[in-house]
C-alpha positions in Angstrom: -17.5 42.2 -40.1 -18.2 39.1 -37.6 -21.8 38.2 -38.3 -24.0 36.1 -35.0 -22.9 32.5 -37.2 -19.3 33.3 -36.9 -19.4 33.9 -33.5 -21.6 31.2 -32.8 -19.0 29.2 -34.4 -16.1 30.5 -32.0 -18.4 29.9 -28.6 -16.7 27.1 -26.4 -18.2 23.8 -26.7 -20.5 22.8 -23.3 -18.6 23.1 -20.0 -15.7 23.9 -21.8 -15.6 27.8 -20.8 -16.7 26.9 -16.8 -15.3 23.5 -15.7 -14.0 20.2 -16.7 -13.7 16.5 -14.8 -11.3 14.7 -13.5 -10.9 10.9 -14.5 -12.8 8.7 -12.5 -12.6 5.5 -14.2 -10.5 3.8 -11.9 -7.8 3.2 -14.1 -4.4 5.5 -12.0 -5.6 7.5 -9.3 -7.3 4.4 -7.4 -4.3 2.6 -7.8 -1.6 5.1 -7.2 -3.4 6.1 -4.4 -3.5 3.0 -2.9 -0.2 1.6 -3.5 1.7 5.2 -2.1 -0.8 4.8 1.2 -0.1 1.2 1.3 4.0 1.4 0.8 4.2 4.1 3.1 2.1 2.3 6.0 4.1 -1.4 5.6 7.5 -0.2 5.5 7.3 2.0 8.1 5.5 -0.1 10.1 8.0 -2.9 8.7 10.5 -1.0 10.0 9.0 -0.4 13.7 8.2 -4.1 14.2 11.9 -5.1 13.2 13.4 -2.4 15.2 11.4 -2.3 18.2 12.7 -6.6 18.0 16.1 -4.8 18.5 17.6 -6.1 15.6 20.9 -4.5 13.9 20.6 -1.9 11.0 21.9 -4.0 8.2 18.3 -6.4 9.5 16.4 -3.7 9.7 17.3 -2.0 5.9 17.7 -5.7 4.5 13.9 -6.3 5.9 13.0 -2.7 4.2 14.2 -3.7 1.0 12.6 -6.9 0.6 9.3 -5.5 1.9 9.2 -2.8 -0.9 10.3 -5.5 -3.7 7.6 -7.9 -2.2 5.0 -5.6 -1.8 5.4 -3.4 -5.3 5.1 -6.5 -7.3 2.2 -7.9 -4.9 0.5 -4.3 -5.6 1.3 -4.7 -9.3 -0.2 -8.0 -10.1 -3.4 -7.8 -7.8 -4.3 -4.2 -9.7 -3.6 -5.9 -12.9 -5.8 -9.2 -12.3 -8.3 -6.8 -10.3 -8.9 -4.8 -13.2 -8.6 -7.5 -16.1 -11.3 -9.1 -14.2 -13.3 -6.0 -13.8 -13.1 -5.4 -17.4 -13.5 -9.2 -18.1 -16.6 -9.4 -16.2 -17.5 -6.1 -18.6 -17.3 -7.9 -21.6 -19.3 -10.3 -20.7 -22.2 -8.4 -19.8 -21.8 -6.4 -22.8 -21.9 -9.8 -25.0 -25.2 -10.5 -22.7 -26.7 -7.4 -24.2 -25.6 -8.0 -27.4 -27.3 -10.8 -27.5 -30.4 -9.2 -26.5 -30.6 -6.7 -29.0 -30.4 -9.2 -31.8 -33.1 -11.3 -30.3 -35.4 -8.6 -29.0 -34.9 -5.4 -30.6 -38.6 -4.8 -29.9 -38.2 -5.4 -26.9 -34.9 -3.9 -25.7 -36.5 -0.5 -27.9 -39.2 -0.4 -25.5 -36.9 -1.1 -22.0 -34.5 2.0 -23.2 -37.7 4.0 -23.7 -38.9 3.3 -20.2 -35.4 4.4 -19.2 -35.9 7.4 -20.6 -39.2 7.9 -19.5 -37.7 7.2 -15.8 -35.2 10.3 -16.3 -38.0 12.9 -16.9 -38.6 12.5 -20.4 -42.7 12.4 -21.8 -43.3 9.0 -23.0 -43.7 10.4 -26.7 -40.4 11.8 -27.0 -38.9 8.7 -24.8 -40.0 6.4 -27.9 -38.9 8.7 -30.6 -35.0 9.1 -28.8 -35.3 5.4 -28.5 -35.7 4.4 -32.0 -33.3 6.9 -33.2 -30.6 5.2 -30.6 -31.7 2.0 -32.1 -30.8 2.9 -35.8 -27.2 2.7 -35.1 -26.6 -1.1 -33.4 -23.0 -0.2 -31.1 -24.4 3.1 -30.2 -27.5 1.1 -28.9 -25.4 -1.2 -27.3 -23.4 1.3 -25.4 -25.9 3.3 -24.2 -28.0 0.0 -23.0 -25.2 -1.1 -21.3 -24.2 2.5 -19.7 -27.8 2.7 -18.3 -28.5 -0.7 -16.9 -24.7 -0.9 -15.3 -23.7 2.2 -14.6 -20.5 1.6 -17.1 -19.5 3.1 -20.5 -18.1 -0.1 -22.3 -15.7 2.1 -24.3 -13.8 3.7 -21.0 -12.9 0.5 -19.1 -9.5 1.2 -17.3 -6.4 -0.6 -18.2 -4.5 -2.9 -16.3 -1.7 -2.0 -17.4 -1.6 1.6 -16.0 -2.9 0.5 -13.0 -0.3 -2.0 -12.2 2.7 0.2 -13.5 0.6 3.2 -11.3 0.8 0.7 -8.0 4.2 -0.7 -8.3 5.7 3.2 -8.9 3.8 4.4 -6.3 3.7 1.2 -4.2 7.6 1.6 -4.0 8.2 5.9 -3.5 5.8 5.4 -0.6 7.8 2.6 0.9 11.1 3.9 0.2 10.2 6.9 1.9 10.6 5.4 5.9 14.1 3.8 4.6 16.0 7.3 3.4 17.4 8.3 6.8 19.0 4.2 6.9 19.9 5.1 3.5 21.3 8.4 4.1 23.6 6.8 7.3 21.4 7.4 10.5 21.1 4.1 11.8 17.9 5.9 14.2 14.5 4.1 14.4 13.0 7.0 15.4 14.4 9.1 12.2 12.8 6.5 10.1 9.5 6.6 11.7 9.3 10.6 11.9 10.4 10.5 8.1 7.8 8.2 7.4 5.3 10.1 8.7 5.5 13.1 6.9 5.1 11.3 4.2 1.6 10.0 5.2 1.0 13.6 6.6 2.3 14.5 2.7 0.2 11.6 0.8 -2.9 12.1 2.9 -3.0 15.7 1.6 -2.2 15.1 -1.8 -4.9 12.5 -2.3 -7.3 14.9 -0.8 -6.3 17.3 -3.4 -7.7 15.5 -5.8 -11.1 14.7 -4.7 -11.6 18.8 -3.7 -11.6 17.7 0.2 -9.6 19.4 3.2 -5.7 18.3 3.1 -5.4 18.8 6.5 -8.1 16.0 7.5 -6.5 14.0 4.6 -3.2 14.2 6.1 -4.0 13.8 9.3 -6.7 10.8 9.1 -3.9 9.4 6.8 -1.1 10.0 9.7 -3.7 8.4 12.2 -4.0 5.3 10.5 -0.7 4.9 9.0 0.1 5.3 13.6 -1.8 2.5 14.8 -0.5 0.0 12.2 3.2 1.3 13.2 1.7 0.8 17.1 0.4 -2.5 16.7 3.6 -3.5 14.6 6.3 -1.9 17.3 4.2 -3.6 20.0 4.3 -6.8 18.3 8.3 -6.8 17.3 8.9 -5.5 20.7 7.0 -8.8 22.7 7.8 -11.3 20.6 10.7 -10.3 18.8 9.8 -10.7 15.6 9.0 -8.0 12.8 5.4 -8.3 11.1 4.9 -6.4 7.8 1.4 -4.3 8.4 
């Protein structure tokens, strides 16, 4: 027979039995994100500025090309020294409040207990949480730093994920305008519908994530993504000359 300590013992853990959350550290989603978006809107409006110059196909793919090398590494280094920095800038504070503790407990005790105190708790059981937090020195640390800068020291995003998450991303999205060159329909106007859907298919998908409505993702996403290409077309068209957007 199951008595209540065995079932107790088989209950979900909190939240576990109604939802869960999604990452929001920073480390992939910002970044591949942002690299799809931002290949998707240079090389297709890489692609209108060169062709609306009236240059030949073999320009006009040879331009493509170099834009997505170019701009997947650019993406890749800038998220990595982004977030090293970011995470750099972390440590430091975190050393900052290391400091602090060893020269103040007293007085860092008494700051988290104000904390506390500020989130609802009664000033008596502010102190006691406190001082129990205080008997264990990293857990102090985290939680001083987690409440005074909004950051958990021991979830910082990696670099390294979020430059291999821009320059994947960085170069599917700008690929994407350059398929119907690739495919043998030297059409301008093939590359730029092509391109397109992809915003119209990117703008959705990111919306996904953060629970809003795909149809105004994909459509604000189409609607920016248009008057870079517009500006870019005009551009190649007066002057000549292809500018990457």
């Amino acid at each position: 027979m199951t008595d209540a300590s065995d079932a107790a013992d088989s209950s979900p853990l909190p939240h576990e039995f109604d939802h869960h959350h999604s990452d929001v550290s920073g480390g992939w989603l910002r970044a591949a994100t942002f690299g799809a978006m931002d290949g998707l809107v240079t090389n297709t409006s890489l692609i209108a500025g060169v062709g609306g110059a009236g240059v030949n196909t073999h320009t006009v793919v040879l331009s493509g090309v170099a834009g997505l090398v170019a701009g997947a590494f650019s993406m890749a280094l800038g998220e990595y020294t982004s977030v090293s920095t970011q995470n750099e800038q972390l440590d430091a504070e975190v050393s900052v409040e290391r400091t602090a503790l060893k020269r103040f407990p007293a007085a860092e005790r008494e700051e988290l207990a104000d904390m506390f105190t500020e989130m609802g708790m009664t000033d008596e059981t502010a102190s006691k949480a406190a001082a129990e937090v205080h008997l264990d020195s990293e857990r102090a640390l985290n939680i001083h730093v987690t409440q005074e800068l909004g950051l958990d020291p021991s979830e910082k995003p990696s670099p390294w994920v979020a430059a291999g998450s821009s320059f994947a991303m960085f170069s599917i999205g700008a690929v994407i305008p350059l398929i119907p060159y690739l495919l043998g329909f030297a059409s301008l106007i093939a590359g730029l519908a092509v391109g397109g859907l992809g915003l119209l298919f990117a703008g959705a998908l990111a919306a996904r994530f953060t629970a809003q409505s795909p149809i105004r993702g994909a459509l604000r996403q189409l609607l920016f993504g248009a008057i870079a290409v517009a500006a870019t077309y005009l551009i190649g068209s007066l002057i000549g000359i292809g500018i990457p957007g």
